[in-house]
PDB file of N, CA, C and O in Angstrom, chain B, residues numbered from 101:
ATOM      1  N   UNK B 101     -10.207   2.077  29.542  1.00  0.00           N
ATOM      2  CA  UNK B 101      -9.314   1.031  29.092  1.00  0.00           C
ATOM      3  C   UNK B 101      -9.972   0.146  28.029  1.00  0.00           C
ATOM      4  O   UNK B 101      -9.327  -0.137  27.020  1.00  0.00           O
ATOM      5  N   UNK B 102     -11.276  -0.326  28.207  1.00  0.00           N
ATOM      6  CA  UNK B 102     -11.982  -0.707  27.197  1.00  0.00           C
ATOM      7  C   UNK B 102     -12.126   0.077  25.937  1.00  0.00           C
ATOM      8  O   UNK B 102     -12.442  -0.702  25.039  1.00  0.00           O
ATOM      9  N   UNK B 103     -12.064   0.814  25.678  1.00  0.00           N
ATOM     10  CA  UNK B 103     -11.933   1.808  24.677  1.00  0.00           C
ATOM     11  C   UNK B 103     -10.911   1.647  24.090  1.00  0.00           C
ATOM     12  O   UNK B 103     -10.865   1.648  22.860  1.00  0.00           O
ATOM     13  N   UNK B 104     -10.036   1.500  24.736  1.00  0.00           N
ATOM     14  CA  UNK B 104      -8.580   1.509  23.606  1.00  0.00           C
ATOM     15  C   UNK B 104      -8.259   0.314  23.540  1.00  0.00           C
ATOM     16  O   UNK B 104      -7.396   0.259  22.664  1.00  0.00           O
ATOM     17  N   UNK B 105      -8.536  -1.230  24.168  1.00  0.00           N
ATOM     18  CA  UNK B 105      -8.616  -2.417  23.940  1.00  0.00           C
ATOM     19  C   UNK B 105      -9.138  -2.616  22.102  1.00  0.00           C
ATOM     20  O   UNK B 105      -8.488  -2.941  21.108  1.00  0.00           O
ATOM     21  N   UNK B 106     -10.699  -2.215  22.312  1.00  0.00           N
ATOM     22  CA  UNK B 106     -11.598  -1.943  21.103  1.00  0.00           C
ATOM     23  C   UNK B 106     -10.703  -1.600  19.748  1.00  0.00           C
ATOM     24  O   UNK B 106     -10.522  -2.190  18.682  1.00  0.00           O
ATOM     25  N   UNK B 107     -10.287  -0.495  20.254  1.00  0.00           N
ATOM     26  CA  UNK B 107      -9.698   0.317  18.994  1.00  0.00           C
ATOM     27  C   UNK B 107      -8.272  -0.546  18.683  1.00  0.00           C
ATOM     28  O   UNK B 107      -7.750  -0.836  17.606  1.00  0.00           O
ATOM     29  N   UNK B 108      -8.002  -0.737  19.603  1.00  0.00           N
ATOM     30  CA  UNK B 108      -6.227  -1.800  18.985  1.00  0.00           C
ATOM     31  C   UNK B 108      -6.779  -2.939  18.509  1.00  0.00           C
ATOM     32  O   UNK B 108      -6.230  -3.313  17.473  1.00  0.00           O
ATOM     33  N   UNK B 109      -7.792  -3.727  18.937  1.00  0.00           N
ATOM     34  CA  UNK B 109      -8.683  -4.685  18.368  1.00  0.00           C
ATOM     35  C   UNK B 109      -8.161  -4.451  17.129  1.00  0.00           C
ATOM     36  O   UNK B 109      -7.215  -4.824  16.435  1.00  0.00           O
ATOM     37  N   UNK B 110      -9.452  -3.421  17.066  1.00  0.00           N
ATOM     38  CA  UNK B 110     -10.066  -2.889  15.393  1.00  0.00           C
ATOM     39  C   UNK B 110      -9.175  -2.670  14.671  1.00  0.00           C
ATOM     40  O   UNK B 110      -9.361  -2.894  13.474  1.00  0.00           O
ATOM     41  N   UNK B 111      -7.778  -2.116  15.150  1.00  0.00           N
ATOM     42  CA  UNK B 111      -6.583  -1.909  14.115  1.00  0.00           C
ATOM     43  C   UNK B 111      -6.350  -3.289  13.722  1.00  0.00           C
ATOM     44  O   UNK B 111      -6.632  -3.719  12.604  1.00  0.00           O
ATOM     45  N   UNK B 112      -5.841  -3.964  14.637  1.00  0.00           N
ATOM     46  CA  UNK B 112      -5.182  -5.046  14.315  1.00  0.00           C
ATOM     47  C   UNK B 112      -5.821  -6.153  13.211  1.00  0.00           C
ATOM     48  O   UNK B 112      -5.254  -6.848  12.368  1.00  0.00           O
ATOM     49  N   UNK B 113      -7.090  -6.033  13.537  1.00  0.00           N
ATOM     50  CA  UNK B 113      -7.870  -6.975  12.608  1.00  0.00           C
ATOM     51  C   UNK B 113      -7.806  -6.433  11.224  1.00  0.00           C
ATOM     52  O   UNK B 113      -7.794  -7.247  10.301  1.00  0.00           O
ATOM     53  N   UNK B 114      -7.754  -4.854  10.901  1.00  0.00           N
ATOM     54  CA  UNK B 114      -8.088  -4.019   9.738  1.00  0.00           C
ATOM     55  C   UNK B 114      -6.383  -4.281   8.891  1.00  0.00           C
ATOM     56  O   UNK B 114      -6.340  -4.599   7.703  1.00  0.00           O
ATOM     57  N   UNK B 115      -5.220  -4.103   9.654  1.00  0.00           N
ATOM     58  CA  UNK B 115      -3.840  -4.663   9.283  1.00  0.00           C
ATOM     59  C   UNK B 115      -3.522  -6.092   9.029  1.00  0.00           C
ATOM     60  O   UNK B 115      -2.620  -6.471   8.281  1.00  0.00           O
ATOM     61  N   UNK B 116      -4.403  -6.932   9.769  1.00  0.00           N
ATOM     62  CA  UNK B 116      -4.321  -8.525   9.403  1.00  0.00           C
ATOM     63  C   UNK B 116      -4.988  -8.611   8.360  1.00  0.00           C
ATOM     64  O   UNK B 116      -4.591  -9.086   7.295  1.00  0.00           O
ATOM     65  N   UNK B 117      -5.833  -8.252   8.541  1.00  0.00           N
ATOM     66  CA  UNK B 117      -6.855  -8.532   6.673  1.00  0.00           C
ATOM     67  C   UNK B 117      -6.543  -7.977   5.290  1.00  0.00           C
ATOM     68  O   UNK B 117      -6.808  -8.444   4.183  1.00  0.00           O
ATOM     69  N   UNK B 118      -5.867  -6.782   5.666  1.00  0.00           N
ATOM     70  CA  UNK B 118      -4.903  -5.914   4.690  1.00  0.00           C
ATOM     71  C   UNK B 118      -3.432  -6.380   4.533  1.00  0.00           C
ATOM     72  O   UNK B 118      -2.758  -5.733   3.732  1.00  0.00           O
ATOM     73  N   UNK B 119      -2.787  -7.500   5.241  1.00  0.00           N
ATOM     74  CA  UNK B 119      -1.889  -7.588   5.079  1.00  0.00           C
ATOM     75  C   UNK B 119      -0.753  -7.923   3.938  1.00  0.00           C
ATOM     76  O   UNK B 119       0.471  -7.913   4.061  1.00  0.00           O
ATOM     77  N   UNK B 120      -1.690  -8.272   2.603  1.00  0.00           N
ATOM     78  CA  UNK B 120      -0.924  -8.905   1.654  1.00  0.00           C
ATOM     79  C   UNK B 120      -0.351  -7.416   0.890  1.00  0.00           C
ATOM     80  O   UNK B 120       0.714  -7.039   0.401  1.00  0.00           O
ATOM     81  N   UNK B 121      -1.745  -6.824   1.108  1.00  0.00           N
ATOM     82  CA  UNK B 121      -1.331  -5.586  -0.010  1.00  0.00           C
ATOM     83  C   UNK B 121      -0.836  -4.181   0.865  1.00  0.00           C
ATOM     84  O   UNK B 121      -0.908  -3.101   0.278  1.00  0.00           O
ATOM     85  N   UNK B 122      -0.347  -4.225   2.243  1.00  0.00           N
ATOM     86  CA  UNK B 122       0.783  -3.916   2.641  1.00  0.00           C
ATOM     87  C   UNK B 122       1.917  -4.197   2.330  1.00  0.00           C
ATOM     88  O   UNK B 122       2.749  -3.336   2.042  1.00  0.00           O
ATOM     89  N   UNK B 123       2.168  -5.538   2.333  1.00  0.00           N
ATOM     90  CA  UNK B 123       3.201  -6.171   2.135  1.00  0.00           C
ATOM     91  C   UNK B 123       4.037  -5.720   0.691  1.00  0.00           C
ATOM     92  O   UNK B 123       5.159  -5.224   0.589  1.00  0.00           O
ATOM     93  N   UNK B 124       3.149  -6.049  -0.267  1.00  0.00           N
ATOM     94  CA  UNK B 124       3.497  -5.237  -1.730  1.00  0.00           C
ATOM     95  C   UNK B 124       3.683  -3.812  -1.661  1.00  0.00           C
ATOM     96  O   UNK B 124       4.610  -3.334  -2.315  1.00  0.00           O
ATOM     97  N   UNK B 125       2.970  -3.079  -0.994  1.00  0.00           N
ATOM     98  CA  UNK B 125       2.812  -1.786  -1.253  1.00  0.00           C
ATOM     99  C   UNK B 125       5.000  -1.700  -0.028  1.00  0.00           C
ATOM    100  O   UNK B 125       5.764  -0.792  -0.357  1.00  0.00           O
ATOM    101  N   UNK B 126       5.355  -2.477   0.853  1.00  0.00           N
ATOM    102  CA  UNK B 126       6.293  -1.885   1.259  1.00  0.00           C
ATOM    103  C   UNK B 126       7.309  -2.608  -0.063  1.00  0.00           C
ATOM    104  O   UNK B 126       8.117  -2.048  -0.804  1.00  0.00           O
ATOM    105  N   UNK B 127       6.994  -3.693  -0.010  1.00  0.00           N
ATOM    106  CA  UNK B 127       8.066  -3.874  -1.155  1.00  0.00           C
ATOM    107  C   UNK B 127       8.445  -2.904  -2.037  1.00  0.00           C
ATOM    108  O   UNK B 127       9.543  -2.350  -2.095  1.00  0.00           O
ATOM    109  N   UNK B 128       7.157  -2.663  -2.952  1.00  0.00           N
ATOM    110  CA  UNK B 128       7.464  -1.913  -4.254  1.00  0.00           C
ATOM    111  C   UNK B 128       8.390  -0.616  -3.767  1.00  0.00           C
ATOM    112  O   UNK B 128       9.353  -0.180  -4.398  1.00  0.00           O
ATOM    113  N   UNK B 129       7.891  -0.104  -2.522  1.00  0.00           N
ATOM    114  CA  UNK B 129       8.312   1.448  -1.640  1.00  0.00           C
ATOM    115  C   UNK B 129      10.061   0.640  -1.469  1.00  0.00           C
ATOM    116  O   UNK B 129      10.925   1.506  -1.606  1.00  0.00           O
ATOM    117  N   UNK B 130      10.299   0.067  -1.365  1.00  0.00           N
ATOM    118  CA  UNK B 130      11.859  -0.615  -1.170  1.00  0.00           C
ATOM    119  C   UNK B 130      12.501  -0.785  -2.642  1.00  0.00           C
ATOM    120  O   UNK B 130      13.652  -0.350  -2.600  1.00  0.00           O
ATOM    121  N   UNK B 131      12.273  -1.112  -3.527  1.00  0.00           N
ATOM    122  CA  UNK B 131      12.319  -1.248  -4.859  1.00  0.00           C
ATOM    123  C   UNK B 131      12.612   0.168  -5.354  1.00  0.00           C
ATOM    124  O   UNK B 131      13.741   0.564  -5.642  1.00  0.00           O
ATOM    125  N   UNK B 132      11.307   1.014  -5.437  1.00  0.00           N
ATOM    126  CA  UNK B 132      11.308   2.349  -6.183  1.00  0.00           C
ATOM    127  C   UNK B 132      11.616   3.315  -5.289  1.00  0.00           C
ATOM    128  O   UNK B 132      11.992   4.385  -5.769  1.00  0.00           O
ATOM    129  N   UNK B 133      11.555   3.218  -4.150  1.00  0.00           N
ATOM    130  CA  UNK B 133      11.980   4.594  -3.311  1.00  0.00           C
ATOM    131  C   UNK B 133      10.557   5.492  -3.578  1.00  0.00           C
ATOM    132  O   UNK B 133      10.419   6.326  -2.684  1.00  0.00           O
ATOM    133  N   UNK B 134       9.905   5.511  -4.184  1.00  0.00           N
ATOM    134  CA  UNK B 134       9.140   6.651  -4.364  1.00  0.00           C
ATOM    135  C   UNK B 134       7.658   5.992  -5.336  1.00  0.00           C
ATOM    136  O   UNK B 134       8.124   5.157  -6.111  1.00  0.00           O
ATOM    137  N   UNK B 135       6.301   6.080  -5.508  1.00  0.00           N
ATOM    138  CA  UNK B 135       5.388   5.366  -5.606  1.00  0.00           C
ATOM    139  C   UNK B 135       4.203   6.588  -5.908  1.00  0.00           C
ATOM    140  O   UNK B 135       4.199   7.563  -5.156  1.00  0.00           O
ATOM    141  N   UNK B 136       3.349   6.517  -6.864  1.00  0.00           N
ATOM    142  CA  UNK B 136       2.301   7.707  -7.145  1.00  0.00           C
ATOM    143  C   UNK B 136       1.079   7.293  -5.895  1.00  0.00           C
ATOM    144  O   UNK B 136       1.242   6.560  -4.920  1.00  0.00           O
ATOM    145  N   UNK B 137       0.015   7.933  -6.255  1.00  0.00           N
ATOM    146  CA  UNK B 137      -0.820   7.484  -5.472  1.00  0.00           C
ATOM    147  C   UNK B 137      -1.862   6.603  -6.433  1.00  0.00           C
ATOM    148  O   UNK B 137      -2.681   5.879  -5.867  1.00  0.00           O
ATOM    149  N   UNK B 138      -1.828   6.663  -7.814  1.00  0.00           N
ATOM    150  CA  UNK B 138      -2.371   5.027  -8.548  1.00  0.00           C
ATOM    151  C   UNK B 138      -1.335   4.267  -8.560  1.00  0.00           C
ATOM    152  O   UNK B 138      -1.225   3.833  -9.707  1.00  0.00           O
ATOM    153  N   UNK B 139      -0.699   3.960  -8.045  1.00  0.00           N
ATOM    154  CA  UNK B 139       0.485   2.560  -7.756  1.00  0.00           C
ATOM    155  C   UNK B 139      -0.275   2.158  -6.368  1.00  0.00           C
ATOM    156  O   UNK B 139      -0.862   1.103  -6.129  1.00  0.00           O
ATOM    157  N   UNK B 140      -0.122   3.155  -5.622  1.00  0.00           N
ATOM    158  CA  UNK B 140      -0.695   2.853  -4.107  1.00  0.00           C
ATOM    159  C   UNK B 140      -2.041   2.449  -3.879  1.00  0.00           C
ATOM    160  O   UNK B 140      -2.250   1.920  -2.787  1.00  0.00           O
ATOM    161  N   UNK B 141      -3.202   2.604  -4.825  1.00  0.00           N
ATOM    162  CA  UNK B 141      -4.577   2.882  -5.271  1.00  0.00           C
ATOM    163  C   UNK B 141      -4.252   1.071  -5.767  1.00  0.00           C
ATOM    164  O   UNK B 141      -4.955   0.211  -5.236  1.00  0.00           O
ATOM    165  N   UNK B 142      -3.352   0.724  -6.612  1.00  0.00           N
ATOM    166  CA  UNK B 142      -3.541  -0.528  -7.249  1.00  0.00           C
ATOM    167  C   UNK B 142      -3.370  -1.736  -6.632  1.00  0.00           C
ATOM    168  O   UNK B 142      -4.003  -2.785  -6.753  1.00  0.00           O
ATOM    169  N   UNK B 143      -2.210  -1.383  -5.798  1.00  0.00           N
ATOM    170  CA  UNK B 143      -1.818  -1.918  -4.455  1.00  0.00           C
ATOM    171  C   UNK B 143      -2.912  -2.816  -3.993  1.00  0.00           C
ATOM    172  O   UNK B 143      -3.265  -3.993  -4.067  1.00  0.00           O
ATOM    173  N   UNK B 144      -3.423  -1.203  -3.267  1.00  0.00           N
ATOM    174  CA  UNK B 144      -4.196  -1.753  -2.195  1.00  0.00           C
ATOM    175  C   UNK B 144      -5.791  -2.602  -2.783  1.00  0.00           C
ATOM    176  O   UNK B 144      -6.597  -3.386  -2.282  1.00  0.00           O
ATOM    177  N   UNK B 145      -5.651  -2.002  -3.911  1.00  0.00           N
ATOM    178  CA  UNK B 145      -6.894  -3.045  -5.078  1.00  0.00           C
ATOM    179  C   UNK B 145      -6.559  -4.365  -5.048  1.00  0.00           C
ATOM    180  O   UNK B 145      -7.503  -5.106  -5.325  1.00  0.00           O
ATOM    181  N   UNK B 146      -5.144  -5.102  -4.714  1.00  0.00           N
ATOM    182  CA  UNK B 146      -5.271  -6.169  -5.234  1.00  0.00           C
ATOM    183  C   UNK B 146      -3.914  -6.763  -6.206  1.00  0.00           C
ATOM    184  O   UNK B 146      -3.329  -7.843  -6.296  1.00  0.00           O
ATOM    185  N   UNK B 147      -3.791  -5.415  -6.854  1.00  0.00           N
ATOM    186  CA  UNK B 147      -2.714  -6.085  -7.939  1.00  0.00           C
ATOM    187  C   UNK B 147      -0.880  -5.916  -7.427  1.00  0.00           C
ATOM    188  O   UNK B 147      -0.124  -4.952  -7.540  1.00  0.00           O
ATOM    189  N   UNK B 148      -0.682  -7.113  -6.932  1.00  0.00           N
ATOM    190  CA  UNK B 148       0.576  -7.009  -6.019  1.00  0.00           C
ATOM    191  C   UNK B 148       1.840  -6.844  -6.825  1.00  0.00           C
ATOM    192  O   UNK B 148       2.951  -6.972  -6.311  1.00  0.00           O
ATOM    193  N   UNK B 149       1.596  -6.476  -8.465  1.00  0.00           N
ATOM    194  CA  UNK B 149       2.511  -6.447  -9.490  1.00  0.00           C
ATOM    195  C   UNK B 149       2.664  -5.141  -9.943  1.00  0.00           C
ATOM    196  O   UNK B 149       3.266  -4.954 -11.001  1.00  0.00           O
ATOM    197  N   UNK B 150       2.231  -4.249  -9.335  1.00  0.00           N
ATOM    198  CA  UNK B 150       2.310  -2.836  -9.825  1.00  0.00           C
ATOM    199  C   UNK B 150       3.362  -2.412  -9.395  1.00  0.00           C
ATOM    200  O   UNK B 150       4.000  -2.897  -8.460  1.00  0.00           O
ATOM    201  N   UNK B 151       3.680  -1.340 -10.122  1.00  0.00           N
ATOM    202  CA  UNK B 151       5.330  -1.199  -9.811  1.00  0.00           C
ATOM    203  C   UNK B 151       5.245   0.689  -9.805  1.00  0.00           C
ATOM    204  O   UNK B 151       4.150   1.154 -10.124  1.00  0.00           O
ATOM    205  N   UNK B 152       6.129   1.471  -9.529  1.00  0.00           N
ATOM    206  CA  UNK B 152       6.011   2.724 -10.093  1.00  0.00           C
ATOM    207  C   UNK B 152       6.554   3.044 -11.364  1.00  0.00           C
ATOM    208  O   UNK B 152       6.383   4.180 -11.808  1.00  0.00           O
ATOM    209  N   UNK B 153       7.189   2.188 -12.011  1.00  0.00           N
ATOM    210  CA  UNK B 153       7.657   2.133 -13.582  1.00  0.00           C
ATOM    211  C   UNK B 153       6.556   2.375 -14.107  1.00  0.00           C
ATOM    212  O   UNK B 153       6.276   3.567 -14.236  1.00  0.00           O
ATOM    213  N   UNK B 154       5.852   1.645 -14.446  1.00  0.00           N
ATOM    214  CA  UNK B 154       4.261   1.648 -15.151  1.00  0.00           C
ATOM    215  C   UNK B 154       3.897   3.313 -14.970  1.00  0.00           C
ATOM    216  O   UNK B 154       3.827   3.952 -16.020  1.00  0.00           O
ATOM    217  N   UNK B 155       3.748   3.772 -14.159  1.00  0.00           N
ATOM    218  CA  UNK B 155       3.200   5.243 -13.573  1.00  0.00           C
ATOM    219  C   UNK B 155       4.230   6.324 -13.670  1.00  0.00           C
ATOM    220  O   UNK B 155       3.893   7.504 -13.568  1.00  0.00           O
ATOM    221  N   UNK B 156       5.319   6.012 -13.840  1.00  0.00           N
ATOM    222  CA  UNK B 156       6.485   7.465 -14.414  1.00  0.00           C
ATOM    223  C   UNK B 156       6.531   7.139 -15.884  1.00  0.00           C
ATOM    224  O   UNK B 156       7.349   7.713 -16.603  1.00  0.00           O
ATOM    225  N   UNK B 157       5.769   6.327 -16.322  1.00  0.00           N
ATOM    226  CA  UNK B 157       6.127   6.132 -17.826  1.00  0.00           C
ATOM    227  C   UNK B 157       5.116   7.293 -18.071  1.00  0.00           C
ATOM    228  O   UNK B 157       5.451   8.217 -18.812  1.00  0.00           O
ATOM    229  N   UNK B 158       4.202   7.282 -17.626  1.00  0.00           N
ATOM    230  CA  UNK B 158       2.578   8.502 -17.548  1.00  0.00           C
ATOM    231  C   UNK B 158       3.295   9.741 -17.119  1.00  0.00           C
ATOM    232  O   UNK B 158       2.862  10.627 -17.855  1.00  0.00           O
ATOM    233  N   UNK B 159       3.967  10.128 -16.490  1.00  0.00           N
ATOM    234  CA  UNK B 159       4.574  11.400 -16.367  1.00  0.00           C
ATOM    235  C   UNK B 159       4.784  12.349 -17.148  1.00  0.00           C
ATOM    236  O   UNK B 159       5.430  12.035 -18.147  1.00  0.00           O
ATOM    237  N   UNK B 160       4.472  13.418 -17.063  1.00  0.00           N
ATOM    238  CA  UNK B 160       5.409  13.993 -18.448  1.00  0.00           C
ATOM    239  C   UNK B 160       6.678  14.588 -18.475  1.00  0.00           C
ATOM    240  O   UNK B 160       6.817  15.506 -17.667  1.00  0.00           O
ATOM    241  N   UNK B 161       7.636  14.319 -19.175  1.00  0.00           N
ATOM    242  CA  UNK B 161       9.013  14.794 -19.179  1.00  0.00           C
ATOM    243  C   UNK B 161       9.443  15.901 -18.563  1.00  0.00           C
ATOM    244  O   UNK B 161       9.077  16.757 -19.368  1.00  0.00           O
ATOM    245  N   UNK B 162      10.094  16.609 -17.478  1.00  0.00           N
ATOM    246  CA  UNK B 162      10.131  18.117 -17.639  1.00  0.00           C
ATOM    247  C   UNK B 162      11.557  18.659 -18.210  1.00  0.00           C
ATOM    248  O   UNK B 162      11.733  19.864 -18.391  1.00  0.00           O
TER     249      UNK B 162
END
């Protein structure tokens, strides 16, 4: 039981401290429906203004 006390601990603290750039990262996912993995990469860096526009502009046409 101590064991999994620990580990829900450890989540919870790792989701509280991460929480801002969750928060963005669900937004933008509500916004665009769909997100690269450098949108998600930028996210979680910090920059709560990234969008997936920026990153399908990098796409190439098919």
């Amino acid at each position: 039981m101590a064991l999994l006390r620990r580990g829900y601990d450890r989540a919870l603290a790792i989701l509280t401290e991460h929480r801002a750039a969750l928060d963005a990262l669900a937004k933008t996912l509500l916004e665009e429906e769909q997100v690269t993995g450098e949108v998600v990469k930028t996210l979680i860096n910090g920059n709560s203004d990234a969008s997936g526009k920026d990153a399908k502009k990098e796409e190439p046409n098919e």
